[in-house]
C-alpha positions in Angstrom: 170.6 62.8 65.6 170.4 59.8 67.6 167.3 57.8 68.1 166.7 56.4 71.4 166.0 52.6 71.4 162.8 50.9 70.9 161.7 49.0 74.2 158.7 47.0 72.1 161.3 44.3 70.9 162.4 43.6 74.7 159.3 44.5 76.5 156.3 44.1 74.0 153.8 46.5 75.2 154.6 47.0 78.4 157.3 50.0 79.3 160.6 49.4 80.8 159.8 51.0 83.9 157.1 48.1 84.8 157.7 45.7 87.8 156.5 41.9 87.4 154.0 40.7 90.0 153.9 36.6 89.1 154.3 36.0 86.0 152.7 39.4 84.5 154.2 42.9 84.2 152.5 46.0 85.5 153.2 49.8 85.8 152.4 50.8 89.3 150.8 54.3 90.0 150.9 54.9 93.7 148.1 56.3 95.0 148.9 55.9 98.9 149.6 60.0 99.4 145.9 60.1 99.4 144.5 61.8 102.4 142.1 59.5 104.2 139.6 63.2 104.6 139.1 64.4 101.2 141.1 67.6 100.5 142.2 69.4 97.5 145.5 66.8 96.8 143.1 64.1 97.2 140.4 65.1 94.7 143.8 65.9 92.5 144.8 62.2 93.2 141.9 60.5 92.6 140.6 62.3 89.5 144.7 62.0 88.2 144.6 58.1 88.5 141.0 57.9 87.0 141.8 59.8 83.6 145.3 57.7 83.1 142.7 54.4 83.9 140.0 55.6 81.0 142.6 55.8 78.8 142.9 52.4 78.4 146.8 51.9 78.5 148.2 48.7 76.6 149.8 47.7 79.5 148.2 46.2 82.6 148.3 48.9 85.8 148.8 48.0 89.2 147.2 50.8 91.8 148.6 50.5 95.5 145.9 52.5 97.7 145.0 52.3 101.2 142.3 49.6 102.2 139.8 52.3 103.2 140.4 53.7 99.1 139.9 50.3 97.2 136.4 51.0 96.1 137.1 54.0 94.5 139.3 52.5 92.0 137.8 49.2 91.6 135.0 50.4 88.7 137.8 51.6 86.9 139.9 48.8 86.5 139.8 46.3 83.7 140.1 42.4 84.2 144.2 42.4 83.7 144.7 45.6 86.5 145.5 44.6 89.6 144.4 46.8 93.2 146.8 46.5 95.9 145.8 47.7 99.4 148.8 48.8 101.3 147.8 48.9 105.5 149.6 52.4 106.3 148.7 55.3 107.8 149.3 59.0 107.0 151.1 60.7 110.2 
């Protein structure tokens, strides 16, 4: 049975699927699907991004939102997290 490789030696704690902003790495979760009125997959959204913040991941997360969305992440976020407004609009 093959093993598949350890990314900890390569990456430290920070997955392989991260992107580097500056000199840090992050894992982005994309939150821009978010409805600007509140709906069902918005509330699914929100709450989704929320739980994986409390977790307290050993990685630093980077949440891309709409501008109108940035406060209700920014409680969440610890001081290594980074929240980055994206000026679209849903059509």
């Amino acid at each position: 049975m093959m093993k598949s490789p350890s990314h900890n030696g390569v990456y430290g704690n920070t997955p392989p699927f991260s992107f580097t902003i500056g000199e840090d790495r992050f894992v982005g979760m994309d939150c821009l699907p978010m409805p600007e009125h509140f709906s069902g997959a918005a509330y699914y959204i929100l709450y989704l991004t929320r739980s994986l913040l409390r977790l307290d991941p050993p990685f630093p997360v980077a949440i891309f939102c709409k501008p109108s969305h940035q406060h209700l992440f920014r409680p969440y976020l610890r001081s290594r997290d980074k929240l980055i407004p994206v000026p679209v609009k849903n059509r």
